[in-house]
N, C-alpha and C positions, 0 to 999 in steps of 0.2 A: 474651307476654313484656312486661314490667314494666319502664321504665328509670326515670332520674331525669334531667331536665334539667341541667346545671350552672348554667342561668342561674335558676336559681331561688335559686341561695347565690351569687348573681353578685357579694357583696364579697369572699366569701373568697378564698384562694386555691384553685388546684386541686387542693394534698396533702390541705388539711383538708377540701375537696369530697368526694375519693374516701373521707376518714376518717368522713363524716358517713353517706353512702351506704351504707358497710361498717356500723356499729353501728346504721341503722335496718332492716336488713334487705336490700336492692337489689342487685341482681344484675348489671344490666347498668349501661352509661351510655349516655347523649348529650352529648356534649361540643359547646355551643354557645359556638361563637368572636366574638369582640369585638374590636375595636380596641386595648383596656386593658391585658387581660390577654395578655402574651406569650408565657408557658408555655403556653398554648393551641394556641400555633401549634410549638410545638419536640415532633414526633412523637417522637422519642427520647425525652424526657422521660416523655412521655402512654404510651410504650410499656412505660415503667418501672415507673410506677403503678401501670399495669394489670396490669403483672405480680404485683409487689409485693401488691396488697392484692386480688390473683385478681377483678377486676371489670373484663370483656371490656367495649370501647367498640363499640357495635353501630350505632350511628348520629352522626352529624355534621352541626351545621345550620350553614349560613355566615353570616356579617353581612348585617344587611337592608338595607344602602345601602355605596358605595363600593365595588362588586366590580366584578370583569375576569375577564379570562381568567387570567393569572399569577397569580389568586387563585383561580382557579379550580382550575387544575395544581396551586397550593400543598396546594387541601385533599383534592386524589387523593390526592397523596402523603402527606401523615396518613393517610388512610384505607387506603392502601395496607399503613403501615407499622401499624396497630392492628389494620386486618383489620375495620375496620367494613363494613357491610351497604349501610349508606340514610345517604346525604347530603342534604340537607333544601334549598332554596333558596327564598326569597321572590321572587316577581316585580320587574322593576328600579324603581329609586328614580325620584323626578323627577331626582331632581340628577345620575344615574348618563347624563353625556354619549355616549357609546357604550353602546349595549346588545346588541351581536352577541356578546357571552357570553352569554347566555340564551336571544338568537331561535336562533342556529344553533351557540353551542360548547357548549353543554350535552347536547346532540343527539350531537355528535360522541363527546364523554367516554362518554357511554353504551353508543356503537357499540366505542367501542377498550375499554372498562373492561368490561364488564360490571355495573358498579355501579347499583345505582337511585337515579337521578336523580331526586327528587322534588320539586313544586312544591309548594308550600305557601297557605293562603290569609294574608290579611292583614287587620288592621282597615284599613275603609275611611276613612282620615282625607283631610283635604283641609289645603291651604294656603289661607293668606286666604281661607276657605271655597267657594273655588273650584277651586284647583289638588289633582287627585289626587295624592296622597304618592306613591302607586305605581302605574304602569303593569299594562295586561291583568289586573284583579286576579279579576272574575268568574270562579267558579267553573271553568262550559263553558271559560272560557278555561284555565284552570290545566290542566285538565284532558288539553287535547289537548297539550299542549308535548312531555310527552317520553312519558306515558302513565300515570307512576306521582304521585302525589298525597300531601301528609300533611295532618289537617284539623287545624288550631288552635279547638279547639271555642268557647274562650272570645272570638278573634275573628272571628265571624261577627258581621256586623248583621241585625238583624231587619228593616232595610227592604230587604234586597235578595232580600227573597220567600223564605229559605231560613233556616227554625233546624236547628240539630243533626240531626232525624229525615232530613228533607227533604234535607243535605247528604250525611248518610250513605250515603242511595238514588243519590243520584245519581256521588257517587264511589267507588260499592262497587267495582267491578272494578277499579279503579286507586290503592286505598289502602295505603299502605305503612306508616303512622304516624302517631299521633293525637297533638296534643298536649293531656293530660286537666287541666284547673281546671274553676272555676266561675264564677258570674256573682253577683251580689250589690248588685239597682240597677242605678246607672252602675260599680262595681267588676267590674274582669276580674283574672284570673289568680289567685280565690281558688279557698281548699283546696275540695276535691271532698268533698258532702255534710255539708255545716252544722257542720262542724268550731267554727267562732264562733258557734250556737247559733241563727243564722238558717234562715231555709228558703231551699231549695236553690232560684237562680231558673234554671238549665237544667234539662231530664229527661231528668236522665242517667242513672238507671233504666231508661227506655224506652230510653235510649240504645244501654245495657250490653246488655239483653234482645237488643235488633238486632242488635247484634253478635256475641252466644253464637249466637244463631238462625239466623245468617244464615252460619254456619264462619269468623270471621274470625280470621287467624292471622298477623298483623301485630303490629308493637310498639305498644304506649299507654306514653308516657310521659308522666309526671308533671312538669306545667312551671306554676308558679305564683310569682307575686312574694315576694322574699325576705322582706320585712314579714308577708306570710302563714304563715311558719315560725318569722319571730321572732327574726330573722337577730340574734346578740349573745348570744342566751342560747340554749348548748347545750343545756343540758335541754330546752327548750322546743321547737329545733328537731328532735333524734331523737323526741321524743314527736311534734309535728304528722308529719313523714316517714313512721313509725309507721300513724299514722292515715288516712296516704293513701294508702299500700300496704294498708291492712288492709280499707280502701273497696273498694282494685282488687278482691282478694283474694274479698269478699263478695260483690259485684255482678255478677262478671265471673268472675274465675275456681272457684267452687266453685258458681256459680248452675246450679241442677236446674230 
């Protein structure tokens, strides 16, 4: 299953999100929440949408710093009321003074929801090149919190012994959601397969093949920086959308 990030058109708002998704083909969504944007957080609204322009929200990924637990209940209840799948969560921020929303209430939400709670991986940045941005971020670790996982392909580092293939294997049984870009240099969150005419620096060929191969039936969503679509100019953006569903489309879903 094929979704579209919203943070990927993260100036627009959210009408002309779901309008973008409908005329480049996209079936589902993910609705990644922010600080900014408020329509995000008003399920009613999100439930409108989604009626309106028939494009089910299957997944929800929370802001990567300043959560809690009331923020936590906040995006059940989105998800409650859209009927999304997988909730997405990043390991806690440095700045995030309490973190028993993550060691133990995320735990709980699992046990009372049923929802898949998923951990997510993060680029590994540091502060004053010393302080980790984010707590537990290792893989093994993400891995065991609640049991379900999403891999952000495009932020792995390669110094932490683990590219895409090597991730994959090791969070197979607990992957719920990919999020698909590419790499490009020191550029992340570009379009998937040399869309700007470079060569593609992850193998995400090899990637796709593991994945067909291997029965996975989890979501890939589509999550890359809005500059990579061309965020301003419509045309340009259903055409690159176009082309990154048409990627999924070839490598992954019609692959023999």
């Amino acid at each position: 299953m094929l979704l579209l990030s919203t943070s990927s058109l993260h100036w627009y708002g959210i009408h002309r999100i779901f309008d973008f998704a409908k005329k480049s083909g996209f079936d589902w969504l993910d609705i990644s929440l922010n600080s900014v944007q408020h329509d995000l957080w008003d399920e009613d609204y999100l439930k409108y949408l989604s009626d309106s322009f028939d494009l089910p929200i299957l997944s929800i990924t929370a802001p990567s710093k300043g959560m809690n637990e009331k923020k936590v209940d906040k995006i059940v209840q989105i998800a409650g009321k859209v009927k999304a799948q997988v909730l997405n969560f990043s390991p806690p921020h440095f700045s995030d003074k309490n973190t028993n929303w993550y060691s133990r209430y995320l735990l709980k939400v699992k046990r009372d929801t049923h929802l898949s709670i998923s951990i997510q991986n993060v680029d590994p940045k540091f502060i004053f090149f010393i302080i980790p941005e984010y707590k537990n971020t290792a893989l093994v670790e993400i891995k065991k919190l609640t049991g379900e996982t999403t891999l952000d392909v495009s932020a792995l580092d390669s110094s932490s012994g683990y590219d895409i293939l090597k991730a994959q294997k090791l969070l197979w049984s607990s992957l719920k959601n990919i999020f698909l870009s590419d790499k490009h240099g020191t550029q992340h969150g570009v379009l998937p397969g040399g869309a700007g005419g470079w060569i593609s620096y992850l193998p995400l060929e090899s990637f796709f093949y593991k994945l067909k191969t291997s029965g996975y039936n989890g979501f890939i969503t589509i999550k890359v920086k809005p500059s990579e679509l061309w965020a301003g100019n419509e045309d340009r953006v259903v055409q690159n959308l176009e082309f990154a569903r048409g990627y999924y489309e070839k490598h992954f879903l019609h692959y023999k």
